[in-house]
Backbone atoms as SQL, in Angstrom:
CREATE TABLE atoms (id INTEGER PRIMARY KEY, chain TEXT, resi INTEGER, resn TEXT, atom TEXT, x REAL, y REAL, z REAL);
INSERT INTO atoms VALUES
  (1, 'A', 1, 'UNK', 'N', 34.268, 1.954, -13.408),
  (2, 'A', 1, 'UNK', 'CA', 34.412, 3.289, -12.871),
  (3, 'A', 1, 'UNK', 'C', 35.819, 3.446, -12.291),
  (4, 'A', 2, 'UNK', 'N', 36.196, 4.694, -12.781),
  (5, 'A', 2, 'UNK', 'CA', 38.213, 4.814, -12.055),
  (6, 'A', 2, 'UNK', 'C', 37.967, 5.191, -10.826),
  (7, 'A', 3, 'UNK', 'N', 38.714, 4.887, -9.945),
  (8, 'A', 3, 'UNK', 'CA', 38.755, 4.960, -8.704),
  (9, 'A', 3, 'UNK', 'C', 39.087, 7.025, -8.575),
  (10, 'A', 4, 'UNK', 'N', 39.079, 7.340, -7.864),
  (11, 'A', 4, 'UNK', 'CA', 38.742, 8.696, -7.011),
  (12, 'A', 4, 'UNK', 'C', 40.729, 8.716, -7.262),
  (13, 'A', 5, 'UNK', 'N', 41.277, 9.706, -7.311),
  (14, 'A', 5, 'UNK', 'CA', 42.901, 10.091, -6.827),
  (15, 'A', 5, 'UNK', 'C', 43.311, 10.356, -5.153),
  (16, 'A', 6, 'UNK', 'N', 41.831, 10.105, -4.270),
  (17, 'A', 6, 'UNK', 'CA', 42.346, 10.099, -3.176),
  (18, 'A', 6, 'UNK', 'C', 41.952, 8.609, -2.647),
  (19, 'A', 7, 'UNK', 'N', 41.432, 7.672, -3.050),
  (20, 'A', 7, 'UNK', 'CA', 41.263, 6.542, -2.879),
  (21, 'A', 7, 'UNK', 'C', 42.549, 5.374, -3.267),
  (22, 'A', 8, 'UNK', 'N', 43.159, 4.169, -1.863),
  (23, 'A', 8, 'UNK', 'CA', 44.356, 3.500, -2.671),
  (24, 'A', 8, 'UNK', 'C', 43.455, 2.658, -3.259),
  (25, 'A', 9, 'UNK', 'N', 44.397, 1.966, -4.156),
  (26, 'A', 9, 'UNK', 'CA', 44.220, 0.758, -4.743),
  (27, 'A', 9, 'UNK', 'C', 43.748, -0.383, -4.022),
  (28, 'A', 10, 'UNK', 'N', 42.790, -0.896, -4.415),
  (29, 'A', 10, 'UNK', 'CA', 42.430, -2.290, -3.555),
  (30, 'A', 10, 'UNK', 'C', 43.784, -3.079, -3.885),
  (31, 'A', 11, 'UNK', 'N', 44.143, -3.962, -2.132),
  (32, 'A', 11, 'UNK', 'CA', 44.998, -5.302, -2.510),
  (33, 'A', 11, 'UNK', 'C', 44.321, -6.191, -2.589),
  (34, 'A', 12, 'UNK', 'N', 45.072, -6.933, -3.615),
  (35, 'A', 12, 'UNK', 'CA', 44.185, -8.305, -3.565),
  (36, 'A', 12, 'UNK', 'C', 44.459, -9.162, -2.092),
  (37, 'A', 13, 'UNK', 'N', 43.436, -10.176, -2.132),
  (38, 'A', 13, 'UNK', 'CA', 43.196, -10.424, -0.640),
  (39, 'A', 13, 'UNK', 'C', 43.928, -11.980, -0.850),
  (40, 'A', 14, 'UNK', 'N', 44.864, -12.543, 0.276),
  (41, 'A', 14, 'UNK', 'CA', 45.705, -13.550, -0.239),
  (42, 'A', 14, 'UNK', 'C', 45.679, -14.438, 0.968),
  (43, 'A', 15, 'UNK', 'N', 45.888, -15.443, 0.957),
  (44, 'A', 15, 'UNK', 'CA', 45.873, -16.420, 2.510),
  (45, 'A', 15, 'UNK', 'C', 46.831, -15.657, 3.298),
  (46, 'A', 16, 'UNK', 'N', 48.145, -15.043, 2.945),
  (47, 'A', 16, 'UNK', 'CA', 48.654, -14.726, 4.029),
  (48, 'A', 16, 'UNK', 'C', 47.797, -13.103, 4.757),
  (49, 'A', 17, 'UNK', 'N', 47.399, -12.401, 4.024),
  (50, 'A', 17, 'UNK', 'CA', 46.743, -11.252, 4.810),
  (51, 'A', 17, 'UNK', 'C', 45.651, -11.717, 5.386),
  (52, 'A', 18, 'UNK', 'N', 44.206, -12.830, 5.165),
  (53, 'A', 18, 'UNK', 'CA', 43.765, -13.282, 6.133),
  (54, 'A', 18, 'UNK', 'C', 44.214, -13.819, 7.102),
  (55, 'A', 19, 'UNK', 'N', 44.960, -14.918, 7.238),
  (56, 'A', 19, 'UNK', 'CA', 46.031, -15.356, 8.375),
  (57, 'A', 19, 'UNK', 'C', 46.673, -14.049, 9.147),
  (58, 'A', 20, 'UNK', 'N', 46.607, -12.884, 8.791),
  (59, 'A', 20, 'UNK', 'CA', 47.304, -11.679, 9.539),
  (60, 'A', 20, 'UNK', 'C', 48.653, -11.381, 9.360),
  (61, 'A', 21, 'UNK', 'N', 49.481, -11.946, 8.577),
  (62, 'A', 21, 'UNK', 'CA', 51.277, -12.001, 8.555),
  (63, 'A', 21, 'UNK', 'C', 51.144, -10.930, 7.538),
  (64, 'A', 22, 'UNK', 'N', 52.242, -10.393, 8.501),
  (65, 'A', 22, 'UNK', 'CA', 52.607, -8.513, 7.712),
  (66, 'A', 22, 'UNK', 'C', 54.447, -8.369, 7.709),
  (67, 'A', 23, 'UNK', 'N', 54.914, -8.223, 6.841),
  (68, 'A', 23, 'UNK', 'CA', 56.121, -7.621, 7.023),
  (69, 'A', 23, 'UNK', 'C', 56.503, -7.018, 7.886),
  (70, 'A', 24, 'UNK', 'N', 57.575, -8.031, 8.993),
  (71, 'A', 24, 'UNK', 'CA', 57.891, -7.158, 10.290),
  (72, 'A', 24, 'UNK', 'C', 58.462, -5.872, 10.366),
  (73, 'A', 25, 'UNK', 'N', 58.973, -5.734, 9.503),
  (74, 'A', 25, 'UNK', 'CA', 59.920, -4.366, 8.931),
  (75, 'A', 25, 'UNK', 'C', 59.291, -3.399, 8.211),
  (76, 'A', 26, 'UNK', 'N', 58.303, -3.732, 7.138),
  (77, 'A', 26, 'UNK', 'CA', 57.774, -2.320, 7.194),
  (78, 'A', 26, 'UNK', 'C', 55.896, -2.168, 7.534),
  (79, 'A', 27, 'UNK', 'N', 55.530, -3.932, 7.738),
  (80, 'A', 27, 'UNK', 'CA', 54.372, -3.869, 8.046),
  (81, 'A', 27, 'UNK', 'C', 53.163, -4.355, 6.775),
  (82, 'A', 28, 'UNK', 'N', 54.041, -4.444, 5.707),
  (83, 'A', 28, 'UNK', 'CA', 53.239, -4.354, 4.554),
  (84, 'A', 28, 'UNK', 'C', 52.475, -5.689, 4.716),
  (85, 'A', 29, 'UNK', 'N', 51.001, -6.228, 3.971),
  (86, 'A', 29, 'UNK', 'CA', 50.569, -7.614, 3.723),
  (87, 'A', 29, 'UNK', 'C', 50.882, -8.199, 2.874),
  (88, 'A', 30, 'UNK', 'N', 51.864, -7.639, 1.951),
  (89, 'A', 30, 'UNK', 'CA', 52.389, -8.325, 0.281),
  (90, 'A', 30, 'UNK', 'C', 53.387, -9.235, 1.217),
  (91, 'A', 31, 'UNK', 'N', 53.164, -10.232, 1.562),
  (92, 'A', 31, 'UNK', 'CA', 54.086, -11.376, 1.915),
  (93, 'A', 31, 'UNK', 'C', 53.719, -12.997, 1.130),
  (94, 'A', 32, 'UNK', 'N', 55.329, -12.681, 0.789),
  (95, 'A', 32, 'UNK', 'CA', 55.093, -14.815, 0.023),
  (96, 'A', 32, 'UNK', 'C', 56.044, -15.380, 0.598),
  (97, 'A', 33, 'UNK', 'N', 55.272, -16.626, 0.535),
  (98, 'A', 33, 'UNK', 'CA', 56.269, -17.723, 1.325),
  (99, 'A', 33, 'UNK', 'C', 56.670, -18.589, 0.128),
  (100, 'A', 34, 'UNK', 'N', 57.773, -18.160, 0.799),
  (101, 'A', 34, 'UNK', 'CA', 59.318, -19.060, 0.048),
  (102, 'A', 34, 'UNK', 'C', 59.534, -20.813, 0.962),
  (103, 'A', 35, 'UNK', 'N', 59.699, -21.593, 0.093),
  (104, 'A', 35, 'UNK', 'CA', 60.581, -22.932, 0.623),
  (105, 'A', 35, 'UNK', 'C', 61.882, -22.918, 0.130),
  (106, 'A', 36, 'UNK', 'N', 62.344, -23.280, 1.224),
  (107, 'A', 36, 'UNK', 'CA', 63.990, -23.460, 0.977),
  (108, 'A', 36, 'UNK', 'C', 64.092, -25.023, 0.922),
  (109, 'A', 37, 'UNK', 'N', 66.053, -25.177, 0.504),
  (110, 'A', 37, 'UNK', 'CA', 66.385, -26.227, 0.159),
  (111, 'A', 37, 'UNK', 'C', 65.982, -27.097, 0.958),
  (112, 'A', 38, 'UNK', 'N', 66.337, -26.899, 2.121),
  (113, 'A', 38, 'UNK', 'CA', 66.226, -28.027, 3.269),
  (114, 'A', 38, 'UNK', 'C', 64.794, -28.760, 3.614),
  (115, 'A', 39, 'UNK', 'N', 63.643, -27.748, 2.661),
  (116, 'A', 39, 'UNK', 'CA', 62.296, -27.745, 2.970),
  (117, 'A', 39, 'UNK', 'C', 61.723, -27.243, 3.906),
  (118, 'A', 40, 'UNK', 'N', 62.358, -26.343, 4.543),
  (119, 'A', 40, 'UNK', 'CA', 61.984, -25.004, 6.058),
  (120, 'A', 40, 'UNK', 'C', 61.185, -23.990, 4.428),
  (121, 'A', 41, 'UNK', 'N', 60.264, -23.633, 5.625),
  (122, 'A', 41, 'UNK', 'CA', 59.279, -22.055, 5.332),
  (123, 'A', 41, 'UNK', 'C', 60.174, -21.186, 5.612),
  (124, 'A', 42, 'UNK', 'N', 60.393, -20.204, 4.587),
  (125, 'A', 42, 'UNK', 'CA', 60.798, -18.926, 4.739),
  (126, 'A', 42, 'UNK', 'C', 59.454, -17.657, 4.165),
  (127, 'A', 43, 'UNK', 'N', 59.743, -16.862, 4.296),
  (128, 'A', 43, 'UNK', 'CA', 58.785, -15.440, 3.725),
  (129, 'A', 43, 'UNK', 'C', 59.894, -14.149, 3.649),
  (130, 'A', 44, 'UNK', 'N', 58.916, -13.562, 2.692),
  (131, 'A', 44, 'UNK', 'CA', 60.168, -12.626, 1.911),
  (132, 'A', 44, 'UNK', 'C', 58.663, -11.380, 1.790),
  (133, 'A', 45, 'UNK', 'N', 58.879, -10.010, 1.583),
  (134, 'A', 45, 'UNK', 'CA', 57.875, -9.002, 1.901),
  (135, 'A', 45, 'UNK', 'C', 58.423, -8.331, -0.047),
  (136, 'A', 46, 'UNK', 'N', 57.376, -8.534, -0.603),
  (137, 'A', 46, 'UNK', 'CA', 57.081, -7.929, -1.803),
  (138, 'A', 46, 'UNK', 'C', 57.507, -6.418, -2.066),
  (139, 'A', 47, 'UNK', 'N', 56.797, -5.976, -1.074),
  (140, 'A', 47, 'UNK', 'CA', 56.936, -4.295, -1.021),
  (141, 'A', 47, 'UNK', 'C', 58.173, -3.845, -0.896),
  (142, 'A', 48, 'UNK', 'N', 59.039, -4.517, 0.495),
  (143, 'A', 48, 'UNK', 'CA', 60.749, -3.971, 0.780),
  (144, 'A', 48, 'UNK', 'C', 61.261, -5.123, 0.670),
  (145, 'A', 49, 'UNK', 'N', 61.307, -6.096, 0.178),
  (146, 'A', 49, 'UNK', 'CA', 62.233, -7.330, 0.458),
  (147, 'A', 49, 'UNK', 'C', 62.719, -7.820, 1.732),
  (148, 'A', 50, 'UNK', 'N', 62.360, -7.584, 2.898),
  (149, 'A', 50, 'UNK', 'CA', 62.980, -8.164, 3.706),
  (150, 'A', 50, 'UNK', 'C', 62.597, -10.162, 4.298),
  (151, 'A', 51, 'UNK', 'N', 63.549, -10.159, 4.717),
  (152, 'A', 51, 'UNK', 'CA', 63.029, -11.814, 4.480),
  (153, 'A', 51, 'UNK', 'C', 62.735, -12.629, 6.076),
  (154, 'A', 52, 'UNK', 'N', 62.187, -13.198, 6.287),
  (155, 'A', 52, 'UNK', 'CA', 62.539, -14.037, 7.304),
  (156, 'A', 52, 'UNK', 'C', 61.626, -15.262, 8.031),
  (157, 'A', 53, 'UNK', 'N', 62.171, -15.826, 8.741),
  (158, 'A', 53, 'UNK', 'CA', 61.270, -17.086, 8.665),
  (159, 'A', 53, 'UNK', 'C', 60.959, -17.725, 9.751);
């Protein structure tokens, strides 16, 4: 069944949106975590790109 035109899209549900981590900048839950060279956690926001760690 198609979803309604006033209904969003389901997100898929990902360890970081249970854990609660949202893009500080625009808030979004599309967040992935990046490893860097050194082997430090970074995260980067899907929706606007902003990054940080």
């Amino acid at each position: 069944m198609a979803a309604s035109r006033f209904e969003e899209p389901a997100r898929p549900v990902t360890a970081q949106t249970r854990a609660g981590l949202t893009c500080p900048a625009c808030g979004s839950p599309d967040v992935a975590q990046v490893l860097g060279d050194n082997g430090g956690v970074s995260y980067v926001c899907t929706s606007c790109g902003h990054s940080w760690s």
